[in-house]
N, C-alpha and C positions, 0 to 999 in steps of 0.2 A: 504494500500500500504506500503510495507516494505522500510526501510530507504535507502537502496542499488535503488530500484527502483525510489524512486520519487527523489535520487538525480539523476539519467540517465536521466529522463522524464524532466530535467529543460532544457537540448542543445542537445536534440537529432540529429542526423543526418539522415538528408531525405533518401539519399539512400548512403547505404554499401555496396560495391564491394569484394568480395574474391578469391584470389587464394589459391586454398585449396591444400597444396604443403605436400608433406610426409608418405605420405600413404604408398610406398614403402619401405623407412626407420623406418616405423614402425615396418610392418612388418619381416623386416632384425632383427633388433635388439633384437625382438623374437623367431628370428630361425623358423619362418612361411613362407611360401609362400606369395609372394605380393598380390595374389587375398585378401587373407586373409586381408588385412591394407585396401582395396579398400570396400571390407564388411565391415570393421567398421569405416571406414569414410563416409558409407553409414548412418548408425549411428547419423553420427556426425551430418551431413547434416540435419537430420530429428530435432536432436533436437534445432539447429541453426535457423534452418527456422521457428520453431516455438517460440522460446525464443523471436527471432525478431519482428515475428509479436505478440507477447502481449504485447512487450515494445512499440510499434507503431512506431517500422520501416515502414514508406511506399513503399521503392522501396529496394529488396535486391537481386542481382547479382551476382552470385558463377561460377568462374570458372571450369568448370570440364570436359572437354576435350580438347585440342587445336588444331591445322590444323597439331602441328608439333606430335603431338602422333600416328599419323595414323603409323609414322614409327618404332613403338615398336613392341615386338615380335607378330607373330600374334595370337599367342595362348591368351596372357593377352590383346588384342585389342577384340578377339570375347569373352572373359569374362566379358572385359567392358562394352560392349553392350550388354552383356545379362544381366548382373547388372543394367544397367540403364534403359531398360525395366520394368523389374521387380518390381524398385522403384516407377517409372512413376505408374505403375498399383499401387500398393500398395498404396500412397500416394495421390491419387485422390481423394478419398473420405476424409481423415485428409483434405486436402487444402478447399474442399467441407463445413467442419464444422468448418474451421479457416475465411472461407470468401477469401482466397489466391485468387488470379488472377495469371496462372502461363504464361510465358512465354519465350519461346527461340530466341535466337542469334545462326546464323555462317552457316556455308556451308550447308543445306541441302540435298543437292545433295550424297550429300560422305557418308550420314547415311543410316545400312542397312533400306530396308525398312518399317521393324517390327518397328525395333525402331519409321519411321519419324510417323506413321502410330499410334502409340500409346503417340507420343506428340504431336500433331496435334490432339488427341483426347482430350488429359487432355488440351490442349487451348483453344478446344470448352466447354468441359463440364464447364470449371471455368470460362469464357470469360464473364461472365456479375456479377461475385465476385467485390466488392466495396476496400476489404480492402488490404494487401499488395499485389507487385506483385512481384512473386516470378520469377527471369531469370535465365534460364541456358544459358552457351558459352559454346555450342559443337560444336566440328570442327572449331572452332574458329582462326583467324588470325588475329589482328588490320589493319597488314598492306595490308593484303586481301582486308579488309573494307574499306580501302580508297582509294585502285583500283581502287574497285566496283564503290563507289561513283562518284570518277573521271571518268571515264566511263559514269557513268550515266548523271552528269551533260553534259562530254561534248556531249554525245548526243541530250542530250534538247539543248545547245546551238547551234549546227548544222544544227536542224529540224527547230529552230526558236522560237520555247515556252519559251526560257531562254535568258536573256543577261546577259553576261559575267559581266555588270557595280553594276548587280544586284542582283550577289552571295553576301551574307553576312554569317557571322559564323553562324547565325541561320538558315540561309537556306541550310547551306552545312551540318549543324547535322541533317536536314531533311532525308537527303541521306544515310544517316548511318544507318545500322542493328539495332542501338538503337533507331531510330528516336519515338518519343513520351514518351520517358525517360526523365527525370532528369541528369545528370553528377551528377556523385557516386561525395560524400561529404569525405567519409573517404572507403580510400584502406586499406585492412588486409592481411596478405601473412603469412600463417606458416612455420616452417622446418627451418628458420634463414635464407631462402637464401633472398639475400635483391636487387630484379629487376623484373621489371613489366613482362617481357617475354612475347612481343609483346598482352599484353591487352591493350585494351581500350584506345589507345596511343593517340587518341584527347581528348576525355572524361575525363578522372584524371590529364589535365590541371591542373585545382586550388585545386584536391584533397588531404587532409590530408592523407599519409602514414606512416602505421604501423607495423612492421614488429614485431613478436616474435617468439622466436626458437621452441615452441610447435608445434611441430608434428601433423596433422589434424586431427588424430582418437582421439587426447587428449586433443582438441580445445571444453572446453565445457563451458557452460555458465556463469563460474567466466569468463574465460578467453576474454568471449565476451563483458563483463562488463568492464572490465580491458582496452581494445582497448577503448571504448565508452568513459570510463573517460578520457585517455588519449587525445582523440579528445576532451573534452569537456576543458580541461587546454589548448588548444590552442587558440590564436587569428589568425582569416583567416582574411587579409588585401586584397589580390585579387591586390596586386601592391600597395596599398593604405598606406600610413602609421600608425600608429599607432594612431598617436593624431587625422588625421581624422577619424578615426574610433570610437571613443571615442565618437568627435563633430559630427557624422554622418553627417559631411561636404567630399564630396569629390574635394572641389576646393582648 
């Protein structure tokens, strides 16, 4: 194990969240078309998810489409989803020989059918994979997700199956898209813009954020490194202070 690796492997973070931000100003800055920066953040993607999983990320989370992108042109909307297809198939069998477990977050419904039809497939083929698990947030909206939830609960409370005295924060993360998740430990956002853009807005509660102005098709494994040490120089209190954390007293 090289000396870069077993220092990561001493405070790993369970699970990593990404908004993978830049793919368009990549390609601008090239004088390419954006499909073009969405092809090599295709790229990036593949080698992210696997650097992760050898480092032994267990749970890692990449944003890659939102509920609010449905309203971009629609010519780079039906590129997207024929790119993301694409991957889906291509990347089936890597995740197959990585042990990946993959799966998806967010509006189903709003995805063409091709696409849900060939995720639904890579979640069956991988759904019994032990080691990382791999999520995408397509058609993704946070504040959609705690609608939904809202919703949901109050209807158990309505019918009678729920009392109202008897929600706790664990059982209202039941409710959520991520339910059987972890809460991402450390956020990464590239492109320098520095805001969640309605992710995960209960979930990154306590999370460590990381912003760095690298552009996502240029986001590669120093860079992944870099975020992880960064997380690893912090202390996470959770409201707690310091010197309890020390005495692993929380009174």
């Amino acid at each position: 194990m090289s000396n870069a690796v077993s220092r990561v492997a001493l405070k790993l973070p369970r699970h990593i969240a990404i908004i993978m931000d830049g793919n368009g100003r990549w390609a601008k800055s090239r004088l390419l078309p954006r499909i073009m920066g969405h092809r090599k953040g295709v790229e990036t993607v593949r080698d992210i998810v696997e650097e992760s999983s050898n480092l032994g990320i267990r749970f890692l989370t990449l944003f890659a489409f939102s509920a609010e992108n449905w309203s971009r042109p629609k010519t780079e909307v039906r590129s997207l989803m024929t790119l993301l297809k694409k991957y889906i198939r291509m990347e089936v069998p890597r995740m197959m020989r990585n042990n990946i477990r993959f799966n998806v977050i967010g509006s189903r419904s709003d995805l063409p059918d091709d696409v849900a039809f060939a995720l639904d497939d890579a979640r069956r083929i991988t759904s019994e994979n032990s080691g990382m698990t791999l999520t995408l947030a397509l058609s993704y909206g946070s504040r959609q997700e705690l609608l939904d939830a809202s919703r949901r609960i109050a209807a158990d409370i309505a019918e009678g199956s729920l009392k109202p005295e008897d929600l706790t924060e664990e059982l209202f993360s039941s409710y959520l898209y991520t339910t059987g998740l972890p809460d991402p430990d450390l956020l990464i956002r590239t492109s320098g813009e520095m805001r969640i853009s309605n992710f995960l807005l209960w979930q990154l509660a306590y999370a460590e954020l990381y912003f760095t102005d690298i552009n996502w098709p240029d986001f590669n494994r120093n860079e992944l490194m870099k975020a992880i040490s960064d997380f690893q120089s912090r202390e996470r209190r959770f409201g707690l202070t310091s010197d309890q954390i020390r005495s692993g007293s929380a009174n």
